[in-house]
Structures are given as structure tokens and as C-alpha cells.
C-alpha positions in Angstrom: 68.6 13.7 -63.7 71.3 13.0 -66.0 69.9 11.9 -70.2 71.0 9.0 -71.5 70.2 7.3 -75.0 66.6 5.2 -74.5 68.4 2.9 -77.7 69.0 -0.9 -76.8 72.4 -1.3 -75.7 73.6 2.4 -75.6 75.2 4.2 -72.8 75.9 7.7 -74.0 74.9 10.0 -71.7 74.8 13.9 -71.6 78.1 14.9 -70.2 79.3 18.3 -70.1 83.1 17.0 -71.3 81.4 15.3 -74.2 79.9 17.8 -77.3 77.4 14.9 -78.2 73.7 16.2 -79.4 71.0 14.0 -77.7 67.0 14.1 -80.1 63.6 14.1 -77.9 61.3 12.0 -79.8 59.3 13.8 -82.2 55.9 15.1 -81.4 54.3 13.8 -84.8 52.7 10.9 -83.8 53.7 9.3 -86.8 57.3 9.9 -86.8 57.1 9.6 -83.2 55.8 6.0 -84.0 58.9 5.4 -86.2 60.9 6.4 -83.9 59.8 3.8 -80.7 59.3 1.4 -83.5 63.0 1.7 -84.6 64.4 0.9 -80.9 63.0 -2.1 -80.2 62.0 -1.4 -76.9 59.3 -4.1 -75.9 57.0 -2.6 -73.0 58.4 0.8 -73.6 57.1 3.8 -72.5 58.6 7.0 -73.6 58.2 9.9 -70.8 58.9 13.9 -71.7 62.7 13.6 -71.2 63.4 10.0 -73.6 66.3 11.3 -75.8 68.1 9.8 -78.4 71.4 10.1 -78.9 73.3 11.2 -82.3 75.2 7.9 -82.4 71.9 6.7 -83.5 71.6 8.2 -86.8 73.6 8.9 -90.3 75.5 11.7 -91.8 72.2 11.5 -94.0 70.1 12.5 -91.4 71.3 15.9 -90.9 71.2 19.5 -92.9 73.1 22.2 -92.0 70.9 25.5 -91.4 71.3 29.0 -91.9 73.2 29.6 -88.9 76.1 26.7 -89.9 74.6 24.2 -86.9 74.3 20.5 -87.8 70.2 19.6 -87.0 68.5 16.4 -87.4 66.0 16.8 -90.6 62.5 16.3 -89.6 61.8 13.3 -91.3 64.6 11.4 -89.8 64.9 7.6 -88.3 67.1 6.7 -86.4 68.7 3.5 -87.9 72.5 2.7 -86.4 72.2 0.6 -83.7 73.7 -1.9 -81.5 71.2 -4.4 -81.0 71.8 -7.6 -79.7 71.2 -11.4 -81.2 67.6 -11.8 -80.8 66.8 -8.6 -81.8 68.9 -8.2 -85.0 66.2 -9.8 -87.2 63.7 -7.7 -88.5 60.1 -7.7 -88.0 58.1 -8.9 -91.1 55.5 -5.5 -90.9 59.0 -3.9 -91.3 57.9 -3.6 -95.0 54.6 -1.9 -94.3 55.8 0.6 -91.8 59.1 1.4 -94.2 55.7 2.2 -96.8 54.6 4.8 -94.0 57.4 6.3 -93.8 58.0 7.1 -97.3 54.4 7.8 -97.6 54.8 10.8 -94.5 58.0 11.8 -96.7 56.2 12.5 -99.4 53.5 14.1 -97.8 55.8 16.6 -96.1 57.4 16.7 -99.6 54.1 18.0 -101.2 53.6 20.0 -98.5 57.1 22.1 -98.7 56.5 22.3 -102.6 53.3 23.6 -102.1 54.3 26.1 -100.0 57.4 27.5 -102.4 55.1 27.6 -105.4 
């Protein structure tokens, strides 16, 4: 079965012609909430192979590791999309749920500094 972006409107698919990285949803199930939140999908349900594509995301949301590869940092959102008319408008709780983001950020924040100290 071939992956293709689970975004609204995208139709990048793995191809072997095509050096494109493709991101299975996070295994958090708060960033993983984020994440299905972020597409828009209404009566959505994500299975083991949903992927998103890089398209998807900014510069921003990359580091460069040890080994000199581009990887999506774990905090991430994907937030470049496509979408169409209806859906352009964002969701009043879009407040709230940009508060839990920043609040899980912070949290994995504490919990890296903690760590190095």
C-alpha cells in the first residue's frame, strides 16, 4: 500500500523518485491530539500507517542531529496547509488548545532542563 499525506487537499505520496520525508502521528496522546486536531479531518480516524507529509510543516520544525539528518522536533505541529474555503476559518477553542500546546512545550522544556542539571 502506497502512503500518502492524511492532510486536506494533499496528494504527496511516497515515491521512490521523490526524496520527500513522510511523519506517523505521534504516539503522545497529546501531541497526537494536535496533530488530528491541526488537519481538520471531520470523522477521521487515524490507523497505524496515517503519515504526514513534510510539505506540512516549517523550516522551524526541524533540528539537525548528530548524524547531519533533518528530523522533525518532538514538539512539532504541523501548520502549512492547503485547506479549502470552509475550512480556512479557525475554530474558536483554537485558543485553548494553542494553551495546551505551549503548556506540553513547557513541560517537555522542564523536563530536558531537569535532566541536564
Amino acid at each position: 500500500m502506497v502512503e500518502s499525506c492524511s492532510a486536506v487537499n494533499c496528494c504527496n505520496r511516497r515515491r521512490k523518485d521523490v526524496k520527500m520525508k513522510f511523519h506517523k502521528l505521534p504516539t503522545d496522546p497529546n501531541m497526537r491530539k494536535l496533530w488530528l486536531h491541526a488537519i481538520r479531518r471531520e470523522n477521521f480516524t487515524p490507523s497505524t500507517t496515517t503519515v504526514i507529509c513534510e510539505k506540512r510543516f516549517t523550516p522551524e520544525d526541524y533540528e539537525v542531529s548528530v548524524h547531519g539528518n533533518k528530523v522533525l522536533k518532538k514538539v512539532a505541529v504541523q501548520s502549512v496547509f492547503d485547506f479549502p474555503a470552509h475550512l480556512k476559518k479557525e475554530p474558536s477553542h483554537r485558543r485553548v488548545l494553542k494553551r495546551k500546546h505551549e503548556y506540553i512545550i513547557s513541560r517537555m522544556n522542564y523536563g530536558i532542563t531537569y535532566i541536564v542539571l
